[in-house]
C-alpha positions in Angstrom: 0.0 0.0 0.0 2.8 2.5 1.0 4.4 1.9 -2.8 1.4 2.4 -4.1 0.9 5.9 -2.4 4.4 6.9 -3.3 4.1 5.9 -7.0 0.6 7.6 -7.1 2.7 10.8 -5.2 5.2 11.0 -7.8 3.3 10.9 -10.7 0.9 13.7 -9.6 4.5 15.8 -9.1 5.3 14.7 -13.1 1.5 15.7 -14.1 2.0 19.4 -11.9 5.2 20.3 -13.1 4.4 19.7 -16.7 1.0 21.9 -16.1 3.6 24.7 -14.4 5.8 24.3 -17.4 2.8 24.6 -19.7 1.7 28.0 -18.4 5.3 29.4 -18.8 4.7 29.9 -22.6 4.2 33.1 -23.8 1.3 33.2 -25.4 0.9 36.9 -26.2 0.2 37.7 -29.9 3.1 39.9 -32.1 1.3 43.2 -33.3 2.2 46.3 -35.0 -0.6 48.8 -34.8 -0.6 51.6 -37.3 -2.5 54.5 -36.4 -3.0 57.5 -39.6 -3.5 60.9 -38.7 -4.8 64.0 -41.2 -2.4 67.6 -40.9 -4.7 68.1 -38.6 -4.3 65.6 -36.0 -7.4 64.0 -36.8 -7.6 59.9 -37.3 -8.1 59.2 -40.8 -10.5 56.2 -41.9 -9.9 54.3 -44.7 -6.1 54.5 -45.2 -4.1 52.1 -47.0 -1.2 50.7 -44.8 1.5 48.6 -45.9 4.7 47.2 -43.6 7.7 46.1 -45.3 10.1 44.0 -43.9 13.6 45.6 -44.1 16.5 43.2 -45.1 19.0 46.0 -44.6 17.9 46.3 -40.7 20.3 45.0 -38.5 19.7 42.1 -37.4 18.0 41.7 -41.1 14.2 41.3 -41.2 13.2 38.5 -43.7 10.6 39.1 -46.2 7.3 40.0 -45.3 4.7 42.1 -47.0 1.0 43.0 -45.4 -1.9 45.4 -46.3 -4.0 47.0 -44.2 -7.3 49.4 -44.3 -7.4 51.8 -41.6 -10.6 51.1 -39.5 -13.0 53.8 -38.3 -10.8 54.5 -35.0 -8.0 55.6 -37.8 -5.6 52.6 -37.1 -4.3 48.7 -39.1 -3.8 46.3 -37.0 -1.3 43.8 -38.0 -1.0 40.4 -36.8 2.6 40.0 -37.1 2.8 35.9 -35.7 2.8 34.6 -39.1 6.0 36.3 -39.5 7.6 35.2 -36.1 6.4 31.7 -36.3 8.2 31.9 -40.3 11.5 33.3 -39.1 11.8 31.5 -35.5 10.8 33.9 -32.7 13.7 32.3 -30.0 16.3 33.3 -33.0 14.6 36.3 -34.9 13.2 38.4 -31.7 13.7 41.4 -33.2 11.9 42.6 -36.8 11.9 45.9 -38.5 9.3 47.4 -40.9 8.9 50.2 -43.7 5.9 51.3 -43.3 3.9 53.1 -46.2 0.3 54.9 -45.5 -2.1 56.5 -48.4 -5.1 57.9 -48.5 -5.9 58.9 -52.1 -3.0 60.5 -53.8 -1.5 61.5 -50.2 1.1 59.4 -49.0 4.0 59.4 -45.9 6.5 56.8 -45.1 7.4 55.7 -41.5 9.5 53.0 -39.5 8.7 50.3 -36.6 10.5 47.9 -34.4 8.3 45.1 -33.8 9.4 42.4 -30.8 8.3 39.0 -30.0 4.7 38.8 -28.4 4.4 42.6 -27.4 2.4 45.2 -29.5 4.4 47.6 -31.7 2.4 51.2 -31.7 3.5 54.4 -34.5 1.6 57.2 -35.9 2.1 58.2 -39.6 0.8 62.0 -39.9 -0.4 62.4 -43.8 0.5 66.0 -45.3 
């Protein structure tokens, strides 16, 4: 009876420390949210957005192109996982992004450093 006990005792320690180990994950999504702003500080709906990996960064970003629509708050969200899972998060941490926002025939450029399961935030202001 006693080795059963200490059999049963041992393999609920196994079953909790894989649970602990479990929850240590981060599970936090990658984001880079673009928010577009008129001359006149105002959030602009409707705005194209476009982030553009930068091979030149240091360390180099691998490709990656996304497109985005400003919602009616004035900003793109962009899931940016799909690139981290691609590259290998535990060796690519680190990406960096062009980042190119119209509306109509108006049109700015920016820059973002995106990390790792955190959320990336810039503001392009449009001429």
């Amino acid at each position: 009876m006693g080795k059963l006990i200490g059999k049963v005792g041992v393999l609920a320690m196994v079953f909790l420390s894989l649970g602990i180990l479990h929850s240590c994950k981060n599970t936090n999504p990658s984001v880079v949210k673009i928010f577009v702003r008129s001359a006149s500080n105002e959030l602009v709906s409707g705005a194209k957005v476009i982030i553009i990996g930068d091979p030149s960064s240091n360390p180099a970003t691998q490709a990656y192109i996304d497109t985005i629509i400003t919602n009616g708050s004035g900003f793109a969200y962009f899931n940016v996982q799909p690139y981290y899972d691609a590259a290998g998060e535990e060796d690519n941490p680190v990406a960096y992004f062009d980042i190119i926002a119209k509306n109509g025939a108006i049109q700015e450029l920016g820059y973002i450093r995106s990390r790792v399961h955190t959320t990336a935030v810039e503001t392009i202001f449009l001429p």
